[in-house]
N, C-alpha and C positions, 0 to 999 in steps of 0.2 A: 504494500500500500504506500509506503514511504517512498520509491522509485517512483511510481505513478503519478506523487505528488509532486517530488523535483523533477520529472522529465514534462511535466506538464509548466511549472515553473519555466525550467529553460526554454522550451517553446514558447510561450509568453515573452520570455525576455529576448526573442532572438535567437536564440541558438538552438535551433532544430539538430542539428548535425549529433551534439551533447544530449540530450532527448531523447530521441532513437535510438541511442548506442545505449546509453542507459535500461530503457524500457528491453532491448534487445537481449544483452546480458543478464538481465534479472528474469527475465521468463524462460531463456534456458537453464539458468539455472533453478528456479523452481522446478522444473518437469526434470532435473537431472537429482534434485532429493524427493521427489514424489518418485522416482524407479527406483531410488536407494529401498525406500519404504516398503516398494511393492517387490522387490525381490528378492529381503531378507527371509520372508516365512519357505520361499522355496528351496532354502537352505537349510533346514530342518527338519531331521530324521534323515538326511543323505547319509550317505558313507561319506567318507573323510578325501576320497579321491574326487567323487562327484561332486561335492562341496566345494572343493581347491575349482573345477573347472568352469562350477556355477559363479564361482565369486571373480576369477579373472575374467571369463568372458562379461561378468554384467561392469566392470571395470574399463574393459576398451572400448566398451562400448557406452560407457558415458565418460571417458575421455573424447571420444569420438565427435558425441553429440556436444561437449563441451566445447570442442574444435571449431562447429559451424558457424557462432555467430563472429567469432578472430578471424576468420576467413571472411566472411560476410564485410565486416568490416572493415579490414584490410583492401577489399573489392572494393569496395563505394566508398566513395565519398560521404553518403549520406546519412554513414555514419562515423562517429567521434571514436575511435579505436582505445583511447584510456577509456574513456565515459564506458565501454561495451566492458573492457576487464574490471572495472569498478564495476558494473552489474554483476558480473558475473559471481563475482566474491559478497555482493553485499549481502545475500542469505546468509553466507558463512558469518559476517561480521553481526549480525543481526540477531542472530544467535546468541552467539558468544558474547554479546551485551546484554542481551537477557539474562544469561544465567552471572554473570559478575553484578547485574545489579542485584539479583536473586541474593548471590553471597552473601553482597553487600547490607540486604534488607535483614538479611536471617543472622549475620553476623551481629549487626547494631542493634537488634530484636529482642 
């Protein structure tokens, strides 16, 4: 929700290019922890070699998917190439500020 609202910002303010590349990187990376989500339970109950094969392949293959919007962007102009890898990562950082203010609250608590 946070990207939507600064790539709507930068649009507003001019800068489409930052916009895009933003909104672009944060929506693959959403659909790259929603596979995480949905491929963990078929990991379980495998045997340990089927395991090893289900986990690397669901791995290149959301390296893969993570690949497309740094090529995308690197293609067009029309998009902002930091702006896309700052998408990309802002789930990750968005998280990880959840849970330190988490700490933070339960710590002071």
């Amino acid at each position: 929700m946070a990207a939507i609202i600064a790539a709507l910002l930068f649009i507003l303010a001019g800068q489409k290019p930052l916009g895009k590349g933003l909104v672009l990187g944060t929506l693959f990376s959403v659909v790259n922890f929603v596979l995480i989500g949905e491929t963990l339970p078929l990991r379980i109950g495998k045997s340990q070699g089927k395991t090893f094969f289900l986990a690397m392949g669901s791995i290149f293959f959301r390296y893969a998917l993570i690949a497309v919007p740094l090529i995308v962007a690197i293609k067009y102009d029309q998009f902002n190439l930091f702006a896309t890898i700052f998408g990309i990562f802002s789930v990750q950082m968005v998280i990880l500020a959840d849970h330190l203010l988490t700490y933070i609250r339960e710590r002071d608590g």
